[in-house]
N, C-alpha and C positions, 0 to 999 in steps of 0.2 A: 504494500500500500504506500502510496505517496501522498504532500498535502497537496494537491493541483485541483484549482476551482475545476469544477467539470460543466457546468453549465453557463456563465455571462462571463465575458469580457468586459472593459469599463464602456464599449459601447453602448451594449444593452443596455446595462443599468443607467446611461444616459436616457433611454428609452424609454423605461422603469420611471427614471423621476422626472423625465418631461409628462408622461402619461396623471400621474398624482397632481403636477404645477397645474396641470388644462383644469381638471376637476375641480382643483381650490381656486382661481381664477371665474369657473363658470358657477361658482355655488355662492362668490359675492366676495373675493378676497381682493384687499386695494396692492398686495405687493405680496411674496410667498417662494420662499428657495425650500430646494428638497434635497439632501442628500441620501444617497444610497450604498452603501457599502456590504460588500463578501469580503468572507479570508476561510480557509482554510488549513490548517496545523497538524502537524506530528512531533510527539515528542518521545523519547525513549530515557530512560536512568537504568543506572548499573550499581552496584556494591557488590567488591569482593567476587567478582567474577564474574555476577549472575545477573539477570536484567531484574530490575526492582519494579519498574513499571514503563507503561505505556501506553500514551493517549493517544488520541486525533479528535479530533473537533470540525465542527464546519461552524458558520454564523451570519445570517445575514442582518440586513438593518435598514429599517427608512425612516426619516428623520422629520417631519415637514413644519416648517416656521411661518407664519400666517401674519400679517399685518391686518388689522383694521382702523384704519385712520392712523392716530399715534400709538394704540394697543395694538400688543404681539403678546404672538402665546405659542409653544412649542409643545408638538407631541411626537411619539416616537414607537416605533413596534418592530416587531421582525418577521411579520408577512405582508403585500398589499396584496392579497385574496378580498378585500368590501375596502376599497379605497375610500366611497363613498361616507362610510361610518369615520375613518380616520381624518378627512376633511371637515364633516360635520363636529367631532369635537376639540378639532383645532380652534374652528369658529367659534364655538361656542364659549370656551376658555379666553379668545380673544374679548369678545363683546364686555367681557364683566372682568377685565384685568384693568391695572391701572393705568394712566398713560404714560410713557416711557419717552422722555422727549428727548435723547440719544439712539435711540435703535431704530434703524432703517438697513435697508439695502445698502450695500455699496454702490456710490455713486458711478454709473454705467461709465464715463470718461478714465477712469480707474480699471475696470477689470480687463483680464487679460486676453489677447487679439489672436495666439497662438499658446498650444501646450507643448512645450520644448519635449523631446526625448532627450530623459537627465539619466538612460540606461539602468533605471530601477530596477526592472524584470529580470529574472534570470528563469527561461524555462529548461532546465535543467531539471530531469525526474530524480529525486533524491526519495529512497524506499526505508522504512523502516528498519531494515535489516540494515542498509548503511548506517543509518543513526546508530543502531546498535552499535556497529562494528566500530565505529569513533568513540563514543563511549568508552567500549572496552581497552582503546588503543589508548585512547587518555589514561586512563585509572591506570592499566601496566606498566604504559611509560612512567607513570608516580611513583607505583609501587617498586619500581625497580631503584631509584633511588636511594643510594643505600642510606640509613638513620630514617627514611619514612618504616611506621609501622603498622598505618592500617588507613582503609578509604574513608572517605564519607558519603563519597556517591561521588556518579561523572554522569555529565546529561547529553545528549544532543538532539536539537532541533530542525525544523526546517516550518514553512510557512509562505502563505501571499495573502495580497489583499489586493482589491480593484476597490474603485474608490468612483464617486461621480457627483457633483452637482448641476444643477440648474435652477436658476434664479429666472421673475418675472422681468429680469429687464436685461434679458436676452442674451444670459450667459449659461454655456455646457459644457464642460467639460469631464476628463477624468483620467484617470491612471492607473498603473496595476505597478505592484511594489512587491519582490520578495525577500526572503531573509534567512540565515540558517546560521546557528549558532553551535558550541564545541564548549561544555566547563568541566572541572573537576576541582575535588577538596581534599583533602589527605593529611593526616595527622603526623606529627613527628615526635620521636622520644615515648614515653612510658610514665604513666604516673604523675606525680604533680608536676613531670615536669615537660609534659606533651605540651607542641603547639601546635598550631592549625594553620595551614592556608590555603590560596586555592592561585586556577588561574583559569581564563576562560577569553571565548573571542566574537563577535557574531559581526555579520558582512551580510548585505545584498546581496551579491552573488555566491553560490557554492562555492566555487573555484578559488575565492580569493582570502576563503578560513586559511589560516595557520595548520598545519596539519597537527594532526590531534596529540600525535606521540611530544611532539614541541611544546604542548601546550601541557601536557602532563609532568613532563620532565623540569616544567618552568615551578609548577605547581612546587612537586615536590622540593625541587632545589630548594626553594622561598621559605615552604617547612623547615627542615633542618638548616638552613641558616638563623631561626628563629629562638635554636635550643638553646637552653642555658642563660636570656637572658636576665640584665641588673637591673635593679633601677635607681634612678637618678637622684641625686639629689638637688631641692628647691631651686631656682634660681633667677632672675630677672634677667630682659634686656638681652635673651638667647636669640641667635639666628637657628630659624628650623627649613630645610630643606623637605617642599615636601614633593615625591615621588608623582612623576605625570597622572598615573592611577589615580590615585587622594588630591592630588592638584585639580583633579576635573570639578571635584569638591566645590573650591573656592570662586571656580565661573560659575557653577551652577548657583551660588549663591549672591552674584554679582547677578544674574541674568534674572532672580526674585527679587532682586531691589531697583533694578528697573524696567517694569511689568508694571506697562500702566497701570492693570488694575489695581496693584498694591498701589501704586502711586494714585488713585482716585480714590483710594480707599484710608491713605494715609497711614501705611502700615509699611511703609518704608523707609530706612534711616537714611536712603539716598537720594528721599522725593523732592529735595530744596536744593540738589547740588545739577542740576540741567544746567549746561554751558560752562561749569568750573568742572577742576581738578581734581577726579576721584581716584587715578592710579600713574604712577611714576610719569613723568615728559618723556614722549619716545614708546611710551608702550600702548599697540592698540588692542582694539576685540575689533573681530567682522564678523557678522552674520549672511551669510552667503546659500541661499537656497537652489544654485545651479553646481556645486559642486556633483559631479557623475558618479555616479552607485553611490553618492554618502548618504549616511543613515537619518535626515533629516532634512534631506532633498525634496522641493516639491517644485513643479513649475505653477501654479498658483496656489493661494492662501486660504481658508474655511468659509470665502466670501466668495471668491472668483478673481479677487484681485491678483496684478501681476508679481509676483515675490522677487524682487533683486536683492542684490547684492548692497550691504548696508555697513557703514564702518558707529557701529556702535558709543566705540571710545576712539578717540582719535586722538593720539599725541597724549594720552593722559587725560583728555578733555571731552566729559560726557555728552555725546550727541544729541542721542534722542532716546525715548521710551521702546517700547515695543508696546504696536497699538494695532487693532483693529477699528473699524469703521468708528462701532458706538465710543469705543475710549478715546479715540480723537476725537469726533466731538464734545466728548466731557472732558477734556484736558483743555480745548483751542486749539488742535493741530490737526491734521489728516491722518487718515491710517497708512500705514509703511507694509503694507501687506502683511503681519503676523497675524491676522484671525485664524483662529482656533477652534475646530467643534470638537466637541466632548459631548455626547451622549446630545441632550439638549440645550445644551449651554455655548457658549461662543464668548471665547475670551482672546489673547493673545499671547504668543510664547517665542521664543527660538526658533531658528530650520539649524541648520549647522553655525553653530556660535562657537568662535575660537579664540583662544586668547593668540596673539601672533608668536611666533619665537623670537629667543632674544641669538646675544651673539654667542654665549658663553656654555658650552654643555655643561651637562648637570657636575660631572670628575673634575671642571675646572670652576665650578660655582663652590665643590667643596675644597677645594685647597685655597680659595681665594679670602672665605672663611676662617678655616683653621681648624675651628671647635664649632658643634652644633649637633642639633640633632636631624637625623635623616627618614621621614615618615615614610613606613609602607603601609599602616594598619587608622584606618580614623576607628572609634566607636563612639555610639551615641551619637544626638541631636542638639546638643548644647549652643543655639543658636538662636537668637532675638533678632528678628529680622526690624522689629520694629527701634530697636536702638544700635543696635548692630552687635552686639558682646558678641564675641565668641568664647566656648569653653566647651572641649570634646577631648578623651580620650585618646591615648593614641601609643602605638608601638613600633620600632622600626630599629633604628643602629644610631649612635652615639658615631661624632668624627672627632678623630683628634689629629694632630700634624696632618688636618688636608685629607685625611681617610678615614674608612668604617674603619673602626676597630672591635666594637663588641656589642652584641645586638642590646636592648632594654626593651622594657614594657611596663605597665601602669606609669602612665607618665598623663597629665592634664595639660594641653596647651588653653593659654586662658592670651584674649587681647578681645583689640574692637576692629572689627573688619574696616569701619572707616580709616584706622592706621594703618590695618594689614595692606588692604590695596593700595594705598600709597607707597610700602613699603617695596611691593610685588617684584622683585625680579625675575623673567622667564628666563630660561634655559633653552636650548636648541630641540630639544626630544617632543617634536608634537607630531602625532598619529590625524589627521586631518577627518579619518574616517567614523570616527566619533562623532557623537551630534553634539555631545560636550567637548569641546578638545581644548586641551592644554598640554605644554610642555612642564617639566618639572618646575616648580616653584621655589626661590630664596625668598621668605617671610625675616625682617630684621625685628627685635625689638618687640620677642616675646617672652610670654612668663611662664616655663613650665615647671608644674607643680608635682614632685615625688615624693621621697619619702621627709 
């Protein structure tokens, strides 16, 4: 078995939701987009040799969002078998909602004239039994490792999804997107003094996974480098190095503090710095939604709008928000193409957001240093989005003259992100195919807390 839709392409389901828009248009709707989405998935897991489990799923979705006058009201199901009845209580939900004097369509001069092929699809048949057979090459490759001593499971995936809107003012499009994925977890040492790690990869296309024994052998190595560690004692005013992995961290936590909607919402510690100085001179982010096969590539946005290429931070110097139609109107700006749908909702977020690299790899970010500490492990949430603290757990290696010398763990990195990102220096090691990407991170002038 493989996960390959077997019945619509994003044609059809163009067809699907222009079929729904006629029907809410002729039943008395002033404005009305519908989206429609399939995907289909296979998953397999393994422990210890044997396969632990294994899904597949199918799912489909339509979505339809109703204007009347200034009221909107959104419903949603997963057949249109009585379209009829799902128009009629869209309307009806509309009439007796409040008025909403931000939510409209995207204005038609705005949406997008062509759907680029951004090489999403990969139709390559990927069968269960391969899933397996990755799995199990992951975990062996771990387990051969010598100082690992036992799994915790290895998974592999595969997956697509077709995707389609159409809006009342004359917009259709849609796309098919697939995906397959490779992880594993593995323990090292014995007794209190076991540690854990893992490693894993997913990609758009099959062909361009890490092969799975790589991704095992990464796994385990990570493990037993992890045994035996110290820990620290107290200190102020440390530079922490944190590893690309855990540095995606720190954008993704830059990319919820300029999110319109936190910023309409005032739940953001960076909703008053628009046009100043939030991260070092010289360092940008770009948000770039035509990157090919990246994992948050779209040629348009959950509106119809055209999605470019956007320099977020520029020089150090915050641009703009991420917004969709309604959040520009209720900010005073236009939307920059991030609309969002989620189930019924339509917000605005990321396509592929990068922090840029800098000049200096991570081996000469730490001898530049001296002493600090080097993250490969965050735990916990210890984050206030709304004043900015930071304070999370975290485990990785101690540098001293310029190098790792001995792993630690419980350790608490504690500052305030508005310092951190000023302090931010990237490294050279950024993986672009992330939807989060960053290179590894030098943080100056924090406090971590041990014994």
């Amino acid at each position: 078995m493989s996960s390959k839709l077997s019945h619509k392409d994003s044609g059809q389901l163009i067809e699907s939701a222009a079929r729904i828009l006629a029907v809410a248009k002729q039943k008395g709707a002033d404005a009305a987009d519908v989206v429609v989405s399939e995907g289909a998935s296979n998953s397999v897991s393994v422990r210890e040799g044997k396969r632990e489990n294994a899904q597949a799923s199918e799912n489909r979705g339509f979505s339809l969002r109703v204007f009347s006058g200034a009221k909107v009201a959104s419903v949603s199901t997963n057949t249109d078998d009585d379209v009829e009845t799902l128009v009629d209580r869209a309307l009806a939900m509309a009439r007796v909602s409040p008025e909403d004097p931000f939510a409209s369509l995207a204005d038609p001069d705005r949406l997008a004239r062509a759907v680029p092929d951004l090489d999403l699809y990969d139709p390559t048949e990927v069968s269960t039994e391969m899933l397996a057979a990755r799995a199990l090459a992951a975990e062996e490759a771990a387990l051969s490792v010598e100082g690992v001593t036992r799994s915790s499971g290895a998974g592999a995936a595969h997956g697509e999804v077709a995707f389609a809107l159409v809006t009342s003012d004359g917009f259709a499009g849609g796309y098919r997107r697939s995906y397959s994925s490779t992880s594993v977890s593995v323990v090292a040492g014995e007794g209190a003094g076991m540690q854990r790690d893992h490693d894993s990869d997913a990609r758009s296309h099959d062909g361009d996974l890490r092969p799975a024994a790589e991704i095992g052998r990464e796994a385990g190595e990570r493990a037993v480098a992890r045994l035996s560690p110290r820990q620290l004692e107290t200190r102020k005013g440390a530079a922490v190095l944190f590893e690309a992995k855990q540095a995606r961290s720190l954008l993704g936590h830059l990319a919820g503090a300029i999110s319109g909607s936190a910023v309409a919402r005032k739940t953001s510690f960076l909703r008053d710095r628009l046009g100043k100085q939030v991260l070092k001179a010289g360092v940008n982010v770009i948000d770039d939604p035509s990157i090919l096969r990246g994992a948050g590539s779209q040629p348009f946005d959950g509106e119809g709008v055209e999605s470019r290429r956007l320099a977020m931070v520029e020089d150090g110097v915050l641009q703009q928000w991420f917004l969709s139609t309604a959040l520009g109107r209720e900010l005073g700006f236009e939307t920059n193409g991030r609309g969002t749908r989620s189930g019924n909702s339509l917000s605005a977020s990321p396509t592929n957001l990068s922090l840029e690299p800098g000049a200096k790899s991570p081996e000469e970010l730490m001898r530049e240093i001296g002493t600090g500490l080097y993250v490969t492990e965050l735990i916990g949430h210890g984050v206030n989005m709304v004043t900015g603290e930071y304070s999370r757990g975290a485990s990785g290696f101690w540098i001293e003259n310029g190098e790792i010398a001995y792993p630690v763990s419980q350790v608490t990195i504690a500052g305030n992100l508005r310092d951190m990102f000023l302090s931010m220096t990237p490294a050279t090691d950024l993986d672009r195919l992330y939807s989060i990407a960053a290179p590894s991170i030098l943080v100056e002038g924090l406090t971590l807390a041990g014994r």
